[in-house]
C-alpha positions in Angstrom: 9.0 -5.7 12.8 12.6 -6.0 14.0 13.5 -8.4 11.3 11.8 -6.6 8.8 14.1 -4.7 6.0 11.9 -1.5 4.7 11.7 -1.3 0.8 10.8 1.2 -2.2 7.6 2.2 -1.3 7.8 2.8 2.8 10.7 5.0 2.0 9.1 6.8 -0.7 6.4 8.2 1.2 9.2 8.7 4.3 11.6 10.8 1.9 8.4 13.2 0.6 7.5 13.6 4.5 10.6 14.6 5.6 11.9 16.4 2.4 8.9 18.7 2.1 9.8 21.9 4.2 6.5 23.1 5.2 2.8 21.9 5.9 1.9 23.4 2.5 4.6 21.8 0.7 3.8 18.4 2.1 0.2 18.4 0.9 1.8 20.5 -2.9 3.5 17.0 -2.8 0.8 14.8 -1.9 -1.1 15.7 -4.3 1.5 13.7 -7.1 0.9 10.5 -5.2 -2.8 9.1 -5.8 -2.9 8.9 -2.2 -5.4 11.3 0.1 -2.6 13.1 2.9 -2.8 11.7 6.4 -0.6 9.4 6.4 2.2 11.7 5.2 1.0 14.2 7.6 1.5 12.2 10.0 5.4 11.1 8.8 5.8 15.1 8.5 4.9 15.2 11.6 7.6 12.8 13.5 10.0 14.0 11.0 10.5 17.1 12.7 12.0 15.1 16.2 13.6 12.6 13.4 15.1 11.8 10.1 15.4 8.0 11.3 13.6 5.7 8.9 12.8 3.6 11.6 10.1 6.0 13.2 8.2 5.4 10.6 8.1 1.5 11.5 7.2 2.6 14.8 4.6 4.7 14.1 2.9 1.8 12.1 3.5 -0.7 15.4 1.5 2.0 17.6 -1.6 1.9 14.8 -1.2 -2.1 14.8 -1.2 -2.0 18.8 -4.3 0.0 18.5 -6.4 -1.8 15.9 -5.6 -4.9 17.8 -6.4 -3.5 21.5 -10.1 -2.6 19.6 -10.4 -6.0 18.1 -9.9 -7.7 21.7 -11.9 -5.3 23.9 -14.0 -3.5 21.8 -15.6 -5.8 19.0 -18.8 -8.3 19.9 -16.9 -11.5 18.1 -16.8 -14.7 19.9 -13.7 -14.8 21.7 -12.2 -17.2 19.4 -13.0 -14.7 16.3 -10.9 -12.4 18.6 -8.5 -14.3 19.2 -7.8 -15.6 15.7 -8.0 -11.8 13.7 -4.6 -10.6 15.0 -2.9 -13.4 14.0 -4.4 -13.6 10.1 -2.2 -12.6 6.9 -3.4 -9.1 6.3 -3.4 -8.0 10.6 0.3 -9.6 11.9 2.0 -9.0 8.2 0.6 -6.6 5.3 -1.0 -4.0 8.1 1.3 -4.1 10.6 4.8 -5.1 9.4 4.7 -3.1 6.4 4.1 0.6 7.2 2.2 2.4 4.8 -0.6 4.3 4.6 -3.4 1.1 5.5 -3.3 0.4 9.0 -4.2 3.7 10.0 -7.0 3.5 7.7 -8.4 0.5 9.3 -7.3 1.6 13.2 -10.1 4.4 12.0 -13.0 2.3 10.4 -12.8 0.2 13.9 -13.0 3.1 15.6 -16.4 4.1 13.3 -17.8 0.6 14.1 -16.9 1.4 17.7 -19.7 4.7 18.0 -22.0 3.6 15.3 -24.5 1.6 17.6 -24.2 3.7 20.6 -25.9 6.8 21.7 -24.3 9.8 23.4 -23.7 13.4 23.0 -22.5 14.8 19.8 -21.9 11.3 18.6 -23.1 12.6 14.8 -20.2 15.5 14.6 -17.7 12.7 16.0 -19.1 10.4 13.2 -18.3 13.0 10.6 -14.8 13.7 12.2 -13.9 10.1 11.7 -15.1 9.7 8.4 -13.4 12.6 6.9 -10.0 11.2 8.2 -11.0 7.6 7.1 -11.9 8.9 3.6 -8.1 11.0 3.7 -6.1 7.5 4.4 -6.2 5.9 1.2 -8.8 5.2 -2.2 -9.3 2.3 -0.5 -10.7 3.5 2.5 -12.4 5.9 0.7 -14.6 3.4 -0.2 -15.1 2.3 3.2 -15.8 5.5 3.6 -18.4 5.7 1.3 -19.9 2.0 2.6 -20.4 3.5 5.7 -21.9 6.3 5.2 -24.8 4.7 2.5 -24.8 2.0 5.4 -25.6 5.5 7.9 -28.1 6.9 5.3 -30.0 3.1 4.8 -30.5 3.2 8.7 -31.6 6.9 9.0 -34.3 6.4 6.3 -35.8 3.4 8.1 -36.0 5.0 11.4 -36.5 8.7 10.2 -39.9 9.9 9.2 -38.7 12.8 7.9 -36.9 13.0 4.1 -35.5 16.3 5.2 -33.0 14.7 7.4 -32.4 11.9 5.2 -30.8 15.0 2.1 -29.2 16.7 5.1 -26.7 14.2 5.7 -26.6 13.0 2.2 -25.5 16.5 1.5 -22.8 16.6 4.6 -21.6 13.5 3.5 -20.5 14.4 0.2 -19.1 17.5 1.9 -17.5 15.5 4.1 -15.6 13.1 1.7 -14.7 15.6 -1.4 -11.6 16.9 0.0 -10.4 13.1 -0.5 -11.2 12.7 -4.2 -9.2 16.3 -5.0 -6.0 14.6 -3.3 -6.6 10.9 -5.2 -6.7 12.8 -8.6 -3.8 14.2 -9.1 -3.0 17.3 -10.9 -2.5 17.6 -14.9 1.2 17.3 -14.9 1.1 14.0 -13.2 2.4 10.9 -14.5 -0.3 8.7 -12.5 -3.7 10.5 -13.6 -6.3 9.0 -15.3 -4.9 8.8 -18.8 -2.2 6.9 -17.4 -3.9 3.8 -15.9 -6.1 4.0 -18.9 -3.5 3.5 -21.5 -2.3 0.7 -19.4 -5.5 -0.7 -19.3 -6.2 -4.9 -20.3 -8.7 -7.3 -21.0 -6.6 -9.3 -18.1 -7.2 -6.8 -15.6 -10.7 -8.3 -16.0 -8.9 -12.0 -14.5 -7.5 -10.1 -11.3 -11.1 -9.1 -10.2 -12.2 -12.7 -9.8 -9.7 -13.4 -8.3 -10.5 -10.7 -5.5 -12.4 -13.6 -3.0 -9.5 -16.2 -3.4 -6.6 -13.3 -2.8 -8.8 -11.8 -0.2 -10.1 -15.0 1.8 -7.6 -17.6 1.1 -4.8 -15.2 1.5 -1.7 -18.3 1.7 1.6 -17.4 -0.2 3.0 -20.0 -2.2 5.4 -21.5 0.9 8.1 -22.9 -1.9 8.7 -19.6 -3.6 11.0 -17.3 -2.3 9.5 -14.3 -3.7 6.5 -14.8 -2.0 5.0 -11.7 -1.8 2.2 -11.3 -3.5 1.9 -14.8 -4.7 -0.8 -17.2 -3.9 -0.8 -20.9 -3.7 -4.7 -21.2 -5.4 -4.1 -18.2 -7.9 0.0 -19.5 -9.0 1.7 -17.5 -11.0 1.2 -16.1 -14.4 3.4 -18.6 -15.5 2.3 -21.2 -13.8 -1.6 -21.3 -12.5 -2.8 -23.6 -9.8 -6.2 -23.8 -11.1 -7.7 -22.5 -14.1 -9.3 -19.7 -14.6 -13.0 -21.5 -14.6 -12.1 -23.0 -11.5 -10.3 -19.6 -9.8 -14.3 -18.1 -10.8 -16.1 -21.2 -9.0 -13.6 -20.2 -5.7 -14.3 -16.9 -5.5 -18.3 -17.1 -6.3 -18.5 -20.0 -3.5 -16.3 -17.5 -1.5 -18.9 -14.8 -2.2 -21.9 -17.0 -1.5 -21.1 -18.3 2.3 -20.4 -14.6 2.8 -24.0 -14.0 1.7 -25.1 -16.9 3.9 -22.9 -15.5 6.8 -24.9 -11.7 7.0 -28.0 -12.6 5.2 -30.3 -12.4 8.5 -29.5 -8.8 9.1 -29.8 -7.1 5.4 -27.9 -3.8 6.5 -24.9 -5.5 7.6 -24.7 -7.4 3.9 -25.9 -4.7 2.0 -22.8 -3.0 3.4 -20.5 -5.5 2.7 -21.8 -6.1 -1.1 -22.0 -2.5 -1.2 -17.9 -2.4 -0.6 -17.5 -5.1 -2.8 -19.6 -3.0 -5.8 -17.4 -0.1 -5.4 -14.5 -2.1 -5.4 -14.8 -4.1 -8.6 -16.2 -0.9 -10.1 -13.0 0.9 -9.4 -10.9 -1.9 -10.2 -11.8 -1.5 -13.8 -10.0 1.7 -13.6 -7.2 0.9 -11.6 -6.1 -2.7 -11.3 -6.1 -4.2 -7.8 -3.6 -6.8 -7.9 -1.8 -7.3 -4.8 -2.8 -8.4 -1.9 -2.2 -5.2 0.5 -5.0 -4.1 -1.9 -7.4 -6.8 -2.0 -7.2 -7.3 1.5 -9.6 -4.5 2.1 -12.5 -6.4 1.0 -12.0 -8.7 3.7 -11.4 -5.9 6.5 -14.9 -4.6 4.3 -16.1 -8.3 5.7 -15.4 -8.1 9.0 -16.9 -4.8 9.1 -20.2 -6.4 8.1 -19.9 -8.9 10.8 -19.1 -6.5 13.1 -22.5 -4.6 12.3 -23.9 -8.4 12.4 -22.8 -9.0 15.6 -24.6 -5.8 17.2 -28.0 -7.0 16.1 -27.9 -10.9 16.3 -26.1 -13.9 18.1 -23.5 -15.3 15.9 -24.6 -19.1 16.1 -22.3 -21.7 16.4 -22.3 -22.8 13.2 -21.8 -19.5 12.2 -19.0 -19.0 14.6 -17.3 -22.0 13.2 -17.5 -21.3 9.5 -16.0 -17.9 10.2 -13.1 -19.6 12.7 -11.8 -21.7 9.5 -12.1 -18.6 7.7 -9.8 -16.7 10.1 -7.8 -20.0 9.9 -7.1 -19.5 6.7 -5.7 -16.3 7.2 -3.7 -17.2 10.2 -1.7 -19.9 7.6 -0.9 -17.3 5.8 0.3 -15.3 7.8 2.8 -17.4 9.6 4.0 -18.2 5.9 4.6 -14.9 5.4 6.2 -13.9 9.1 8.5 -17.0 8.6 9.9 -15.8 5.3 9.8 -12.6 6.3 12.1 -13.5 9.4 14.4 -16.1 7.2 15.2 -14.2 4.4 15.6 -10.5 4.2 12.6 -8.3 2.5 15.0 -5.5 1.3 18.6 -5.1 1.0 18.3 -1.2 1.4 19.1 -1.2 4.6 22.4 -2.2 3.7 23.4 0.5 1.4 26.0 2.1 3.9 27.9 -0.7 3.3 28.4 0.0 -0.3 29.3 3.4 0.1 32.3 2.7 2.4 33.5 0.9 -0.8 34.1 4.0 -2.4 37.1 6.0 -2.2 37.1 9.0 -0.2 36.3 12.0 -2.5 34.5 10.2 -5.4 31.3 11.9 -7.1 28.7 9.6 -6.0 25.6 9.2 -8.4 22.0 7.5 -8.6 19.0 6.3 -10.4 15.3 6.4 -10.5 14.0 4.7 -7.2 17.3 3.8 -5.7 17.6 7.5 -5.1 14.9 6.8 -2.0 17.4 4.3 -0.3 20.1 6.5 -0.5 17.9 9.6 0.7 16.1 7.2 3.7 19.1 5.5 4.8 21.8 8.6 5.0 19.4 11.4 4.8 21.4 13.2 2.4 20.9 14.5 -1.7 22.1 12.8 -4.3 22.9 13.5 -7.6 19.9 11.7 -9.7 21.0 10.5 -13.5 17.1 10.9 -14.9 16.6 13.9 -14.0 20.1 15.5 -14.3 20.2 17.5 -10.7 20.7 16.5 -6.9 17.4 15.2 -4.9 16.1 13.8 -1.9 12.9 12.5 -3.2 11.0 12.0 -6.4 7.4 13.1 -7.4 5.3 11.3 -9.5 5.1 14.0 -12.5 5.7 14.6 -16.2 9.2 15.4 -16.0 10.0 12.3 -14.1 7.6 10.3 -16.6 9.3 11.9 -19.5 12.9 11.1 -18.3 12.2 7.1 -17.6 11.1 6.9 -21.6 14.4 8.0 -22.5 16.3 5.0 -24.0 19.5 7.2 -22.7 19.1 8.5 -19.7 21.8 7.3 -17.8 24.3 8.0 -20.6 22.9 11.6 -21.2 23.0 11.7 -16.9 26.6 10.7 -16.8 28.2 12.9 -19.1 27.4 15.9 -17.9 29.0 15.1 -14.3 32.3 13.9 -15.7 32.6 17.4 -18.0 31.4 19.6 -15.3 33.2 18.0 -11.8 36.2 17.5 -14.7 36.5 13.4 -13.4 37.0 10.4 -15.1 34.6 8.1 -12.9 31.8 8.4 -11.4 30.4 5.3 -8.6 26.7 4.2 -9.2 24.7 2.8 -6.5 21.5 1.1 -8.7 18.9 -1.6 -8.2 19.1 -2.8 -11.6 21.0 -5.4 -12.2 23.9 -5.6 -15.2 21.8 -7.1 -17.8 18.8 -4.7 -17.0 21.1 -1.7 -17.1 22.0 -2.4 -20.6 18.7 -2.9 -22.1 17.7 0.7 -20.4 20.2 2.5 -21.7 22.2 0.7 -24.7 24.4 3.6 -25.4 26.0 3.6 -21.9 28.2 0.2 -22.2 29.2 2.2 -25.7 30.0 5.3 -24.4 31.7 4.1 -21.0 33.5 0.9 -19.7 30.7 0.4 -16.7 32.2 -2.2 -14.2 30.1 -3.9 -11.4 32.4 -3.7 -8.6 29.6 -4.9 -5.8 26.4 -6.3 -5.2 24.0 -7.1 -2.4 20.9 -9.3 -3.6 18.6 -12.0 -2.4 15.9 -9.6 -1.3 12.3 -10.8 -0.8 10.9 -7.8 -2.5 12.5 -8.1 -5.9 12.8 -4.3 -6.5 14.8 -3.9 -3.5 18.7 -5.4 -4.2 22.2 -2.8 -5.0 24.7 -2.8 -7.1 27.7 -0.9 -6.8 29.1 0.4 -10.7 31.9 2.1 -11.5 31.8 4.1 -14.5 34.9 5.8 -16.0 35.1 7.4 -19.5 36.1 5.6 -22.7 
């Protein structure tokens, strides 16, 4: 964590939490994101003793401090299950080191598989407290949500006479989990509702959910790459595949099958993992799960299962051995990633201070869609935002943002009006897009002004995540 640079998306959700002035506000905001609100509630909620990004990072090491304590004293693994789960790719790298809105998710599904098998007072309105906040982390753990409650309803109904009971909780549970699906669809005048993913919508996406077993069992970077993230050395690139497709299918059914193979002796335990699985290809026709942050929840959905397994049979050895090269797996990649993560630097954000003590005291300072959150994160201050014409702190997913990123002239059209108002000649840029990819946003600007790069910092991980320093000065 101390080697890790934050990038776009941890300060996106930082810059809403701390920009939004009230409780109300925050979840107004919220609402623009996809995302259900406890995560941000809980940035809102530090933000009022500090503006320092890195509280966020430490909030996320608390939640990965947790969800490990309840792995090593809590679960019913083998010790060396226990011992190996910390250490895999999605635990010690894309839930812990990068802080957004998943680790708190799972740190509350362990906590469900903590209660669900033991019997004291009031244990059902504690069950119904946890899954409303699981079902308010993410879509995601919606679904785990959702697994665990038809996992809850399939065990009342065997050992409940009564149907009565059965509809009761049925009916609470959909109670319980609506408030989720108002904040995951957002409102009308947002740029990520359904229309939106399903005018992006391929034949491809169809590729990415077979691959869901490889990226979420075999989850090993592709060491040689630099850009690792998100890359995986069965799946290749797009470019350049390590296996066909045919082959990629085979993987993930074998994958699939010594799951089955793993749970089949107690049917609740894989009815809930298949279950998890179900909902998430189903979803995953809407909204493509391609990263591995993402697919990584089938596998937490996995050793959910197993964890249900484990409270009803002995894990035999040759079951415990399977899983071990399993976890083994995981553990490979993540010291891939923790090595590259430790070599090279994620993000260059953090360095954007250094940039503006390149430009001359007094100098109108301007910026661009999504650099506008390192700025905001890193010097908790406004800043005058091309795109949209008008100083912010943070950016909401919405039409007018959607409708200003079409525009083939944005940063022209956001330019001029700075120089004729503040009556300068220049204006300094701080931007992650590169030179060549400025011009083909906006072709007018190298026509309209003499745009000079006068700094850069890049060789970021994350390839979103590099500045460059412009200064632009009228024709």
């Amino acid at each position: 964590m101390n080697h890790h640079e934050l990038w776009g998306d941890e300060m996106h959700s930082w810059n809403i939490a701390k920009g939004s002035g009230s409780f109300f506000d925050l979840l107004s905001n919220t609402r623009y994101e996809g995302h259900p609100p406890i995560w941000y509630v809980l940035l809102w909620s530090i933000s009022k003793f500090t503006h320092d990004p890195v509280a966020l990072q430490f909030l996320n090491l608390i939640i990965s401090y947790a969800i490990v304590f309840i792995i090593l004293f809590y679960s019913p693994f083998p010790v060396i299950i226990k011992a190996l789960i910390p250490f895999g790719y999605f635990f010690i790298f894309e839930y812990s080191i990068l802080s957004r809105n998943y680790a708190v998710g799972i740190l509350i599904a362990f906590c469900i598989c903590i209660i669900f098998h033991k019997d004291f007072k009031r244990k059902i309105s504690v069950y119904y407290v946890l899954l409303f906040l699981l079902s308010n982390t993410h879509l995601l753990s919606l679904l785990l949500a959702l697994s665990f409650h038809a996992y809850f309803l399939l065990s009342l109904k065997k050992h409940s006479e009564k149907n009565r009971s059965f509809i009761t909780h049925l009916l609470v549970g959909i109670i319980i989990l609506a408030p989720s699906v108002y904040f995951i669809f957002p409102p009308t005048d947002s740029s990520l509702n359904a229309n939106y993913w399903l005018d992006r919508w391929k034949t491809i996406q169809l590729l990415s959910i077979v691959q869901f077993p490889v990226r979420a069992f075999v989850p090993i970077p592709i060491w040689s790459a630099y850009h690792f993230w998100d890359t995986n050395f069965l799946i290749g690139t797009g470019q350049l595949p390590t296996f066909s497709k045919w082959w990629t299918l085979l993987v993930s059914s074998g994958l699939v099958l010594l799951i089955i193979f793993l749970l089949k002796q107690n049917k609740k335990s894989l009815f809930f993992f298949l279950f998890n699985l179900l909902l998430f290809v189903l979803i995953s026709f809407v909204i493509p799960f391609t990263n591995e942050r993402h697919v990584g929840f089938v596998f937490i959905g996995f050793l959910i299962a197993l964890w249900f397994y484990s409270n009803s049979w002995l894990i035999s050895k040759s079951q415990k051995w399977i899983i071990a090269l399993l976890l083994s797996l995981q553990v490979i990649g993540g010291l891939v990633a923790i090595t590259k993560d430790i070599k090279h630097p994620f993000s260059n954000s953090y360095r954007v201070n250094e940039l503006l003590k390149k430009i001359p005291a007094g100098e109108k300072i301007v910026t661009d869609y999504w650099c506008l959150n390192t700025l905001s994160a890193f010097t908790d201050k406004s800043y005058y935002w091309v795109d949209l014409q008008r100083k912010a702190s943070y950016l909401l997913w919405n039409d007018e943002l959607n409708s200003a990123l079409k525009k083939n002239d944005r940063y022209s059209n956001g330019i001029t009006p700075v120089l004729k108002q503040d009556s300068v000649t220049r204006v300094y840029m701080i931007s992650i897009q590169r030179p060549g990819k400025l011009s083909q946003l906006d072709g007018k600007l190298h026509d309209l002004f003499n745009v000079k790069l006068i700094d850069k910092i890049d060789g970021a991980i994350e390839k979103g995540s590099d500045l460059y320093l412009y200064e632009i000065t009228s024709k």
